[in-house]
C-alpha positions as CSV (number, residue, x, y, z in Angstrom):
1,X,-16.1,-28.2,7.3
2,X,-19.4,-26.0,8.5
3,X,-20.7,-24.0,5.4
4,X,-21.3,-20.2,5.7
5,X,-24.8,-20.9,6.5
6,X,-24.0,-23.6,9.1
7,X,-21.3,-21.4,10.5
8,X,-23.9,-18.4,10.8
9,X,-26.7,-20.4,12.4
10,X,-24.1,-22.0,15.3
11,X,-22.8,-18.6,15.9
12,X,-26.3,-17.4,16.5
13,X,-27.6,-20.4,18.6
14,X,-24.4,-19.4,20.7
15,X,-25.5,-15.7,20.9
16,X,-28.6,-16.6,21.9
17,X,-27.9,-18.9,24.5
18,X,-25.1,-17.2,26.0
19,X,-24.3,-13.0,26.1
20,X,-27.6,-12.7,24.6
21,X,-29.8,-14.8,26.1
22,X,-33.4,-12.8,26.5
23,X,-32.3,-12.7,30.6
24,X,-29.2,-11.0,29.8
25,X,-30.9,-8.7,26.9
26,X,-33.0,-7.3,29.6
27,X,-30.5,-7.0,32.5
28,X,-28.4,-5.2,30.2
29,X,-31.5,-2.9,29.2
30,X,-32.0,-2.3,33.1
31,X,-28.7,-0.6,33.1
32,X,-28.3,1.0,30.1
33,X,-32.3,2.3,29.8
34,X,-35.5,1.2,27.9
35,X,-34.4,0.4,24.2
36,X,-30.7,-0.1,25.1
37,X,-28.1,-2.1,25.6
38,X,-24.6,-1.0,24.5
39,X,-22.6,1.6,26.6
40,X,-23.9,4.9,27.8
41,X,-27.0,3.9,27.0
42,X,-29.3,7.0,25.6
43,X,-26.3,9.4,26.9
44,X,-23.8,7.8,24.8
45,X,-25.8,7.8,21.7
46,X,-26.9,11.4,21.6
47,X,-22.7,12.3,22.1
48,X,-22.2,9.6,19.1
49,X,-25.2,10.2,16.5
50,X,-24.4,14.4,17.1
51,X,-20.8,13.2,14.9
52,X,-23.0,12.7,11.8
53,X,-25.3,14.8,9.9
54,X,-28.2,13.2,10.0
55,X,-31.0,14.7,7.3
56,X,-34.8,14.0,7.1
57,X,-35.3,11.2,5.2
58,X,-32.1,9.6,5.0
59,X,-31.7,5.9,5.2
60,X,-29.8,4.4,7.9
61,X,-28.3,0.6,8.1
62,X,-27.8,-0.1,12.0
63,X,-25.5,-3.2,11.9
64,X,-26.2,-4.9,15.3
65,X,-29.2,-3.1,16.2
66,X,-30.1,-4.5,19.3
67,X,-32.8,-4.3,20.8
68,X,-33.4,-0.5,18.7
69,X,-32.6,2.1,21.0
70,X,-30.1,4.0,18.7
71,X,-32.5,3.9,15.8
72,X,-35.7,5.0,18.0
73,X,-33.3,7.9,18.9
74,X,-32.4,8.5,15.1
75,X,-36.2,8.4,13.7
76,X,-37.4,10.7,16.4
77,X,-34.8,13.5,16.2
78,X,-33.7,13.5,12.8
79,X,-36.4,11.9,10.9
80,X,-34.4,9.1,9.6
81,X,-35.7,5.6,8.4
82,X,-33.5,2.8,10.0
83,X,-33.6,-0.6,8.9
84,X,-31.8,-2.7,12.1
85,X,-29.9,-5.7,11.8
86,X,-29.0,-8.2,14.1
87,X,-27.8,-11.9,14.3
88,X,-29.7,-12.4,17.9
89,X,-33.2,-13.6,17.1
90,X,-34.2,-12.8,21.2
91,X,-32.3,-8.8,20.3
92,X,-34.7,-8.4,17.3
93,X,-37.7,-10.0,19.2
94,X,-37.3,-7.7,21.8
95,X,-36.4,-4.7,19.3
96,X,-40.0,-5.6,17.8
97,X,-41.6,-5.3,21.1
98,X,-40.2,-1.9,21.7
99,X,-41.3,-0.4,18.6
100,X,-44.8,-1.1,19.3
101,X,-44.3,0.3,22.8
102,X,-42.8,3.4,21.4
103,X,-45.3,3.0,18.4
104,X,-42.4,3.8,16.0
105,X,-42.9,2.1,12.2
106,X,-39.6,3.9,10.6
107,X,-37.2,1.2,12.0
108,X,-37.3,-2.1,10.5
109,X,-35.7,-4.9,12.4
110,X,-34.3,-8.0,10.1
111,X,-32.8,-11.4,11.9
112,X,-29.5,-11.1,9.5
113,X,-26.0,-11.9,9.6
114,X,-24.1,-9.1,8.3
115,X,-21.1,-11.0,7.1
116,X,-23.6,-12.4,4.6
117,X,-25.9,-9.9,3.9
118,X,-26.3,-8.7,0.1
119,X,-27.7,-4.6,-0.3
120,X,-27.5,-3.2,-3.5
121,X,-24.6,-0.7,-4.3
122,X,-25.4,2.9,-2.9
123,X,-28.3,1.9,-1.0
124,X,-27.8,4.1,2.4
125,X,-27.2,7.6,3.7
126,X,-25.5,6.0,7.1
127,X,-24.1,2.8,8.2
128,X,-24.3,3.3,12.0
129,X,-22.8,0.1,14.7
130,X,-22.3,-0.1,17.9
131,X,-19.9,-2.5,19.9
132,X,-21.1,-5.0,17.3
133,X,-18.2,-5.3,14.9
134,X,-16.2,-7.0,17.8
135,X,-17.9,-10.2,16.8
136,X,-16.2,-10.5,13.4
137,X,-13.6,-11.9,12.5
138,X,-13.0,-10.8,8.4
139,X,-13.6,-6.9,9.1
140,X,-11.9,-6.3,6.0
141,X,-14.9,-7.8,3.9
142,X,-17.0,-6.4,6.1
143,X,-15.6,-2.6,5.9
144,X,-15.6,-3.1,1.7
145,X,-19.2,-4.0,2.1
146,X,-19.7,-1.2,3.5
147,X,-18.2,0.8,1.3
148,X,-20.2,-0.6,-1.5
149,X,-23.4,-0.1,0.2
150,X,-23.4,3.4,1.0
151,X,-24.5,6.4,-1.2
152,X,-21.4,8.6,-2.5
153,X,-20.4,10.9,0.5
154,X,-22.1,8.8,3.0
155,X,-20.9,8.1,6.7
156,X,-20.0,5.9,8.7
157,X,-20.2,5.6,12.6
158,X,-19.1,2.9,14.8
159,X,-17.9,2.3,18.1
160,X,-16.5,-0.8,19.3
161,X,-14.6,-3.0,21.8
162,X,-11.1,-2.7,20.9
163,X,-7.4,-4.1,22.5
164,X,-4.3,-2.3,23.3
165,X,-1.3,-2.3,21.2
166,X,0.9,-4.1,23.9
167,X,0.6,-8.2,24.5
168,X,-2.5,-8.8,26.3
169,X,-2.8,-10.7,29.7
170,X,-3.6,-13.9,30.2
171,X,-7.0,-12.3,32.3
172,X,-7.6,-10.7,28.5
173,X,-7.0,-14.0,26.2
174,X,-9.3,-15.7,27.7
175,X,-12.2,-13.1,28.1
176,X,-11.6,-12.8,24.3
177,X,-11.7,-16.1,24.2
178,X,-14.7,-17.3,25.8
179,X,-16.4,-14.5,24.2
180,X,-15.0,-15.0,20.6
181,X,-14.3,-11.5,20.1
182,X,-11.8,-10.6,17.2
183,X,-10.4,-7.5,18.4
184,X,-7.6,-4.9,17.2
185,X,-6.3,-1.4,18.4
186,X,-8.2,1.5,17.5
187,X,-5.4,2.9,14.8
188,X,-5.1,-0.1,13.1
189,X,-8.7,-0.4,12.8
190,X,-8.8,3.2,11.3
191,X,-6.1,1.9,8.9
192,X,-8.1,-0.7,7.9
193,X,-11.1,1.5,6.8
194,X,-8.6,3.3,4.8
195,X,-7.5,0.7,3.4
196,X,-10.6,-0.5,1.7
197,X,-11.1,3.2,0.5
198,X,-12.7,5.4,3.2
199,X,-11.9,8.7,3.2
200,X,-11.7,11.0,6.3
201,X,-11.2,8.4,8.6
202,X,-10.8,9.6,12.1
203,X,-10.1,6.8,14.8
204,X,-10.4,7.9,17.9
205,X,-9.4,6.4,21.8
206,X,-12.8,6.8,23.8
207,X,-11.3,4.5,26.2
208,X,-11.0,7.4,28.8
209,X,-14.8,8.4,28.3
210,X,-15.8,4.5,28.3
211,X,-14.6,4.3,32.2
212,X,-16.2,7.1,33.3
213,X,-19.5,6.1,32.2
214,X,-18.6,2.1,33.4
215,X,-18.2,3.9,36.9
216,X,-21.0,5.5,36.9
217,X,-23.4,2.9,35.7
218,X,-21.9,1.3,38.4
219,X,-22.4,3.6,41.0
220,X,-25.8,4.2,39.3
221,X,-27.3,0.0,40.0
222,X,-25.6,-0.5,42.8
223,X,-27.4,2.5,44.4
224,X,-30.5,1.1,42.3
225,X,-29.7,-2.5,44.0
226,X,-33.4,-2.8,45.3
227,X,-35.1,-1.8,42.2
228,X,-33.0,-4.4,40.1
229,X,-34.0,-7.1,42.6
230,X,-37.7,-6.6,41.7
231,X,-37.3,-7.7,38.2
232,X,-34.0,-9.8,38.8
233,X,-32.2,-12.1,41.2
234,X,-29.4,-11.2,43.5
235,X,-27.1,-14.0,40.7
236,X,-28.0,-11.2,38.4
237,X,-26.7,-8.3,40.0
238,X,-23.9,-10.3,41.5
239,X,-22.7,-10.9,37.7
240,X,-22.9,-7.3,36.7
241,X,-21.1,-6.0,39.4
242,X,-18.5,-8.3,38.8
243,X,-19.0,-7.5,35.0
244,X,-18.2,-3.9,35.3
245,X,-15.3,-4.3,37.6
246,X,-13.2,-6.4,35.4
247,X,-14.4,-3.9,32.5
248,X,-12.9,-1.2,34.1
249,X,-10.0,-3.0,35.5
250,X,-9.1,-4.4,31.8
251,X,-8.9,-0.5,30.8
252,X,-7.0,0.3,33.3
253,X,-4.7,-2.0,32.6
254,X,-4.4,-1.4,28.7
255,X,-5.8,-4.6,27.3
256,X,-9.4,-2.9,26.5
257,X,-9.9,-0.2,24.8
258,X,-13.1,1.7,23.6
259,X,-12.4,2.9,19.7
260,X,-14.8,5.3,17.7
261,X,-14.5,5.8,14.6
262,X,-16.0,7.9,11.4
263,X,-15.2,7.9,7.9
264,X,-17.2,8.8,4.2
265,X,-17.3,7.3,0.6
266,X,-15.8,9.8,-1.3
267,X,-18.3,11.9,-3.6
């Protein structure tokens, strides 16, 4: 039996080598925009982040940080410090890079897997993730760590990749599958935050607003197909086209959903 640490490293070396290999870090970057790579890109984060109330000075845990665009975003508008997390050693390396480009010093990026991580009690303002959490299987631990970790009346914001409530297809099992997601519907992941002992949970279907911008980043590369080839091969955008059509077809079916959630410690 793998230890934790064992488990940790192999999950990483897949990461790595796979989703988020430093090829597919920076295709994903060329769709969502410098410093991005989760839905929406900049867009999506400024409809997100406006959900919390964000103070000068605050400190922010951003639990799959990628490669830092939602923390760059954070420090410069609200004059947070963000320490970002992430199990992907070529995510943080590229996170490093574009703090120096955008010569920001108030977010810290940490090779770290969360599921292990130890903060002291009360040591955050925000715990911010996005499409992250889809990668772990105890969320329950996770969400009470959480908990523990943030300052009384502190928020927390994620968004993630969720399933429908219905038996999935057979197209579905295996995407989850082969990407070893551990996914549930968006109400039962809001139950689970209360559970632990959030308060004000509000779990919300984006699933409708997740197509709309899948379309029209879709629209947006394959009108862009020229300037993608510059930096990419025609493999590449053959994959993300493909990519985003079964995205948006798994939504339209039911088996995906997109789930947002926010919730406080009580004071």
């Amino acid at each position: 039996m793998p230890t934790t640490n064992q488990q940790s490293d192999q999950f990483q070396q897949f990461l790595d080598q796979n989703q988020y290999s430093s090829n597919s870090i920076l295709r994903y970057e060329k769709i969502f925009g410098r410093g991005f790579v989760s839905t929406g890109g900049l867009e999506t984060t400024q409809e997100i982040v406006a959900m919390l109330s964000l103070k000068p000075g605050q400190k922010v845990l951003d639990v799959g940080c990628g490669i830092g665009g939602s923390g760059f975003y954070m420090v410069k508008n609200f004059k947070v410090e963000v320490l970002g997390v992430d199990l992907s050693t070529n995510m943080i390396d590229i996170g490093k890079q574009r703090a120096k480009e955008f010569k920001d010093d108030k977010v810290e990026f940490v090779v770290a897997d969360i599921t292990t991580a130890d903060y002291a009690p009360e040591s955050f303002d925000v715990i911010y993730s996005r499409d992250t959490i889809l990668h772990i299987a105890d969320k329950e631990s996770l969400f009470k760590n959480f908990l523990k970790w943030l300052k009384p009346g502190g928020e927390l914001l994620i968004s993630d990749y969720c399933r429908g409530a219905n038996e999935l297809s057979e197209q579905m099992k295996a995407y989850v599958a082969k990407r070893q997601y551990h996914l549930l519907a968006p109400a039962d992941y809001g139950k689970l935050l209360e559970k632990v002992g959030f308060v004000d949970v509000k779990a919300i279907d984006n699933t409708k607003r997740f197509i709309e911008v899948l379309k029209s980043e879709r629209k947006r590369f394959e009108t862009d197909r020229d300037i993608f080839l510059k930096d990419f091969k025609s493999d590449d955008f053959e994959y993300l086209v493909e990519d985003w059509e079964t995205k948006i077809d798994r939504c339209g079916r039911g088996d995906q959903k997109w789930g947002l959630f926010h919730a406080k410690k009580s004071s």
